[in-house]
Each structure stands twice: as structure tokens, then as C-alpha cells.
C-alpha positions in Angstrom: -0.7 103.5 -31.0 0.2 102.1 -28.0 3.6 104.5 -27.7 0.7 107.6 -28.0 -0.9 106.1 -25.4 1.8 105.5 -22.7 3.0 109.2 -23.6 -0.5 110.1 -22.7 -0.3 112.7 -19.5 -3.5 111.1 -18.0 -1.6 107.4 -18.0 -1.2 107.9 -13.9 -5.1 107.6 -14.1 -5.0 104.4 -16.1 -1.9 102.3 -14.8 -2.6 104.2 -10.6 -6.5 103.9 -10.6 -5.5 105.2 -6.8 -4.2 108.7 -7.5 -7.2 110.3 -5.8 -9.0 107.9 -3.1 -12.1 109.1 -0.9 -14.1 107.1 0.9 -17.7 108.5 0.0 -16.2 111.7 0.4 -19.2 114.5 0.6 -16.5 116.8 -0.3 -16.4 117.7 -4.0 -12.9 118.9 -4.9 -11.6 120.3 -8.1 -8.0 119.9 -8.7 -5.9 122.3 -11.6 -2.3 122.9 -12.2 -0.8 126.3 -13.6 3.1 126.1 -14.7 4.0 127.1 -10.9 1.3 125.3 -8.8 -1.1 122.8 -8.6 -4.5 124.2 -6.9 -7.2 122.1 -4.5 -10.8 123.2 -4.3 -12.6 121.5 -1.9 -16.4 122.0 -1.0 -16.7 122.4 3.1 -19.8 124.3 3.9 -19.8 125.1 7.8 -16.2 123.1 8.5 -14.0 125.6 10.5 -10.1 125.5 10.0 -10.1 123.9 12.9 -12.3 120.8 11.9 -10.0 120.3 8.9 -6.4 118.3 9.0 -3.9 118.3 6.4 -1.2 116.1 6.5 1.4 114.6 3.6 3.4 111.5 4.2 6.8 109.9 3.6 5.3 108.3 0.2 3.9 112.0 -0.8 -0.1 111.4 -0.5 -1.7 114.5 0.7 -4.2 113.5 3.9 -7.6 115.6 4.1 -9.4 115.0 6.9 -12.7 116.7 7.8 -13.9 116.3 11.6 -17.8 117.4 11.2 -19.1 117.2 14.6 -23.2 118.1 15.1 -25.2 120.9 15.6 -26.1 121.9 18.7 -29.1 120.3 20.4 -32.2 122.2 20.3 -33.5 121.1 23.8 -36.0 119.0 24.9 -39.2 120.5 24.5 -38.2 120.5 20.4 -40.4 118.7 18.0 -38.3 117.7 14.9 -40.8 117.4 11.6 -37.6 117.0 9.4 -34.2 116.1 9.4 -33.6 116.1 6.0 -29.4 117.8 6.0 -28.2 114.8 8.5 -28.1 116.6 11.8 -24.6 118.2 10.7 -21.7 118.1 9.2 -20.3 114.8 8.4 -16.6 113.5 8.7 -14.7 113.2 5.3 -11.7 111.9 4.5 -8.6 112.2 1.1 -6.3 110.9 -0.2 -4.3 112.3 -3.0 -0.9 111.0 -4.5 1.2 114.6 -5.0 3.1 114.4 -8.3 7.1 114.1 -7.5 7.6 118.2 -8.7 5.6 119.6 -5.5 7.0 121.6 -2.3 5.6 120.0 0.0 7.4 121.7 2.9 5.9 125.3 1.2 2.1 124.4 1.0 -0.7 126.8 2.0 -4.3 126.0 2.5 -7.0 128.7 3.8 -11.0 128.7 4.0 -13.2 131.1 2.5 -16.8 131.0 2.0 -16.8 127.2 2.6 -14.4 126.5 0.3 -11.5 124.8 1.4 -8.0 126.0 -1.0 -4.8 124.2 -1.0 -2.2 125.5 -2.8 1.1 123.4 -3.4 3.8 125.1 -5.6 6.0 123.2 -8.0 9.2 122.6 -7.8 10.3 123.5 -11.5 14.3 123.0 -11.3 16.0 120.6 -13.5 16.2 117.1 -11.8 19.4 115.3 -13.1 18.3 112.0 -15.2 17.5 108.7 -13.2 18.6 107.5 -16.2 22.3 105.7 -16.1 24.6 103.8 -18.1 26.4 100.8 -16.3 29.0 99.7 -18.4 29.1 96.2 -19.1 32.8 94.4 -18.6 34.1 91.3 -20.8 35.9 89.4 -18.3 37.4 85.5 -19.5 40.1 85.2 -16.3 37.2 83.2 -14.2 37.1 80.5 -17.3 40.4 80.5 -17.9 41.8 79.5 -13.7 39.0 76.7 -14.6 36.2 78.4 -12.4 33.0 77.5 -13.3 29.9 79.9 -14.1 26.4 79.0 -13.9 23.5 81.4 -15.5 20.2 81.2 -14.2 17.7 82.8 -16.2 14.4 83.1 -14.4 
């Protein structure tokens, strides 16, 4: 059972709570993968492409940053009776750990009809194994030139 479980694609959301992190983002993202990409949807009514930032850092977290800004003021003689959408857009901000298979230096994002896509292909060629064998030696010379050998196990 608990083999199944650590085989279990979705483990990154058990053992890395931290995967996706917003900070009472009001941008509502979806997030798929085909076999050649992985695909961001995010929610940005009214955000312009220049109010949004995108950014990925040394440790492979995708930044998005939305910079709102307000409407413009109505003028003085305006009466206000309700205010009930905020006064405009506000900030957001993203973070989202990219698997290790992802382009990072190919990714596109564009907005359309307040809908903010980022696109991030996947890099699908054969990594060579982290996985190594270090050979283990048998060596007696130390003991025999009367050296002696002290094992700490912690």
C-alpha cells in the first residue's frame, strides 16, 4: 500500500504542499499537461499585457505578477451609491514550482479575452540516470601499518 502510494503522480501535492502558492490570489488558474506541454489558464479580466509579469527563477518557480492599478476617477462632482467591484483591478501574485522536464527558455504567454495563457513545452529527451553505483573497496593496509580506524555512526 504504501509503495502505491509513493508511486502516486499526485505525491508532489502530498510531500510539497507548496507546489502552487498564491497569496489570496483573485486569479483563478487552471493548469493541464498534454504529452508536449504543460498549459496555464489564468483569469485576468481588464489586466493589459502590460500589467502582467512573468518571471522563472534559478530554483524553477514560475513568478505571476499582476499590477491592477484603479480606474480612472470620475471627478468631483460624482456621487458614488455603490462600489461593490473594489474600485479596480487588484494586484495578484504566483507562485508555481515548474516540473524538472519544462523549457523554460522557450515559454510563451499571450492574453485573449481576459484570459491570461502560458504555455511551457516539455523537454521530452532521455535524461541519463541520477542513479550511480560507487563501488565499495576492501582495503586492510591501514590495520595492518597499525593505524587505527574509528567509525562514528550518527
Amino acid at each position: 500500500m504504501a509503495a502505491a502510494f509513493l508511486a502516486d503522480p499526485f505525491r508532489r501535492f502530498f510531500f510539497n504542499p507548496s507546489i502552487i502558492r498564491d497569496w489570496g490570489s483573485p486569479a483563478l488558474m487552471d493548469w493541464f499537461e498534454t504529452p508536449n506541454a504543460h498549459f496555464f489558464r489564468i483569469n485576468v479580466p481588464g489586466y493589459s499585457k502590460e500589467n502582467i509579469k512573468l518571471e522563472v527563477d534559478e530554483n524553477n518557480v514560475l513568478h505571476i505578477r499582476g499590477e491592477g492599478g484603479k480606474e480612472e476617477s470620475q471627478g468631483k462632482d460624482v456621487v458614488w451609491h455603490a462600489a461593490e467591484r473594489g474600485g479596480g483591478r487588484a494586484d495578484f501574485y504566483r507562485e508555481i514550482e515548474l516540473p524538472e522536464n519544462v523549457k523554460v527558455d522557450q515559454i510563451k504567454a499571450q492574453i485573449e479575452n481576459g484570459v491570461l495563457t502560458i504555455v511551457i513545452p516539455k523537454d521530452n529527451t532521455p535524461k541519463p540516470s541520477k542513479v550511480r553505483t560507487i563501488n565499495v573497496k576492501h582495503t586492510t593496509h591501514a590495520v595492518q601499518r597499525g593505524l587505527k580506524l574509528s567509525l562514528k555512526y550518527v
